[in-house]
C-alpha positions in Angstrom: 64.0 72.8 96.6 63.9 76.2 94.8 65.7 77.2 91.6 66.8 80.6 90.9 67.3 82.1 87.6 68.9 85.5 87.4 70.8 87.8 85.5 74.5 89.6 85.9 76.5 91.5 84.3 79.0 89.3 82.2 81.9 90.9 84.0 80.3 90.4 87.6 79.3 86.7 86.5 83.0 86.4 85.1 85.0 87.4 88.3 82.4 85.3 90.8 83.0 82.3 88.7 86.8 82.9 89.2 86.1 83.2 92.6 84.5 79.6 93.1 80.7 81.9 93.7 79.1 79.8 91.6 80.3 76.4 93.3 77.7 74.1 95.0 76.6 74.9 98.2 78.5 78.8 97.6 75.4 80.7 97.0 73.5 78.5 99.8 76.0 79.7 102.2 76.4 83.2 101.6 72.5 83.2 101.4 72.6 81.6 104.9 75.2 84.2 105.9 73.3 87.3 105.5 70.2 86.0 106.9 72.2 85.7 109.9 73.9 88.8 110.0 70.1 90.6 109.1 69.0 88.7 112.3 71.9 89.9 114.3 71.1 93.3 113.0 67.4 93.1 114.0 68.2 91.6 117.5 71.0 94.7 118.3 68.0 97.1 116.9 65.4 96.1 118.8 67.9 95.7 122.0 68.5 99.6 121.2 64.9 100.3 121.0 64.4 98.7 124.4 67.2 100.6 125.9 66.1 104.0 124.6 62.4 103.4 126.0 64.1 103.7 129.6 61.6 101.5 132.1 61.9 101.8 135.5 64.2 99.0 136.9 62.3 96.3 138.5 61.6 96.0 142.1 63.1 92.3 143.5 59.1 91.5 144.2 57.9 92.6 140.6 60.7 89.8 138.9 59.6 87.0 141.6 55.8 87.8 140.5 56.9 87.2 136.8 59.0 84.2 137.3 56.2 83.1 139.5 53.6 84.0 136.8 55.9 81.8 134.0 55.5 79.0 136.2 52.5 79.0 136.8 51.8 79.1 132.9 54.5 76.7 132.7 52.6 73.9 134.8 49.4 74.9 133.0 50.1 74.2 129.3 52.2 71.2 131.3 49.0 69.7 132.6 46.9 70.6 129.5 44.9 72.7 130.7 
């Protein structure tokens, strides 16, 4: 476990005490909260990235030679080899 010492201003430290911010498990969960929301943010970048690099579509073949190739790595590391 971690603890965190940090300062606020009185007024800011004031009004999130009010609002129960300081309670157990408060600063936990908005912690949790925005590391979530940074991951949804990073997920909706990189699916824009991908979407702006504009590959060719995928022939039917070329997507049966990957799934193929998965499996094949799947029943590899499966096997222990």
């Amino acid at each position: 476990m971690t603890t965190l010492t940090f300062e606020l201003p009185d007024e800011l430290a004031e009004e999130a005490r009010s609002r129960g911010l300081f309670a157990p498990g408060a600063i936990e969960a908005m912690i949790r909260d925005t590391l979530r929301r940074s991951a949804m943010a990073d997920l909706f970048d990189a699916a824009d990235k991908l979407a702006a690099a504009e590959f060719p579509p995928l022939t039917m073949a070329e997507i049966q030679d990957e799934v193929n190739a998965v499996r094949m790595e799947r029943r590899r590391r499966a096997s222990g080899a």
